[in-house]
C-alpha positions, 0 to 999 in steps of 0.5 A, spaced: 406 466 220 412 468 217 413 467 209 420 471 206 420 466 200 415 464 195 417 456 196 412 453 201 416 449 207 410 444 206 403 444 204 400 445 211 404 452 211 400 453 204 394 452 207 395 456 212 398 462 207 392 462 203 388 462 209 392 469 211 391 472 205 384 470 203 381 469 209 375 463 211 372 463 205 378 460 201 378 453 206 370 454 205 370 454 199 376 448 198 372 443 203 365 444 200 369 443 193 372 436 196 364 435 199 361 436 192 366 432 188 365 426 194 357 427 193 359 426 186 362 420 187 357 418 191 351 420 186 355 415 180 356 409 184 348 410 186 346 410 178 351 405 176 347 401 181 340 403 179 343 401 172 345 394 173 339 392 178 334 395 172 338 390 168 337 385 173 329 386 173 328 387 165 333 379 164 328 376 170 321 379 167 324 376 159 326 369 164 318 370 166 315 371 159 321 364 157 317 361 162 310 363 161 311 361 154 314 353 155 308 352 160 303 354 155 308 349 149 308 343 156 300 345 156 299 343 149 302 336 150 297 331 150 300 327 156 295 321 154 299 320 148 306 323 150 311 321 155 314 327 158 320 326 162 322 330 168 329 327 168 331 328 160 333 335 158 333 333 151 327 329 151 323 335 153 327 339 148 324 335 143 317 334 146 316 343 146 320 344 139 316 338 136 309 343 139 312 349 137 314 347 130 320 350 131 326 349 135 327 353 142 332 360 142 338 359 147 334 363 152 328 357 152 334 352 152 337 355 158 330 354 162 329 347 160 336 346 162 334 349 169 328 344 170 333 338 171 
């Protein structure tokens, strides 16, 4: 390859100039940089996806607890003096708070709502 000025025709003559002038190890060097930022790129995407199914398991295991915690409310019911409705979702919204002496959080109510 002939090159008599310093503008290169096209990348390829660039390449093919660099690999003239600094041998093999240049285009080695150029292709394991590429592989590298690639594994890189790789390598974010894989924590990111750890990231987001550890969030997903740390909300399920507070959903878990949400639901431990209604049931124990729900087993405290006397169910001889009180009706519980499976159909009503602020009847049993009344029947746990009137149990837990308090009123449920927006997690608590977001589980009721999904027994109806």
């Amino acid at each position: 390859m002939n090159h008599k000025s310093s503008v290169f025709s096209s990348i390829e003559d660039f390449f093919y100039l660099r690999h003239d002038v600094s041998g093999c190890i240049r285009v080695t060097q150029l292709t394991f940089a590429i592989e590298l930022n690639i594994e890189t790129m790789i390598l974010d995407r894989l924590c990111q996806i750890e990231d987001v199914a550890k969030l997903r398991i740390k909300r399920e295991q507070e959903r878990v607890l949400i639901a431990r915690s209604l049931k124990a409310l729900l087993h405290q019911v006397d169910l001889k003096a009180e009706v519980v409705p499976s159909d009503n979702e602020m009847q049993i919204v009344r029947v746990l708070q009137d149990v837990k002496g308090e009123e449920l959080d927006q997690n608590e109510l977001q589980v009721v709502k999904e027994i109806i």
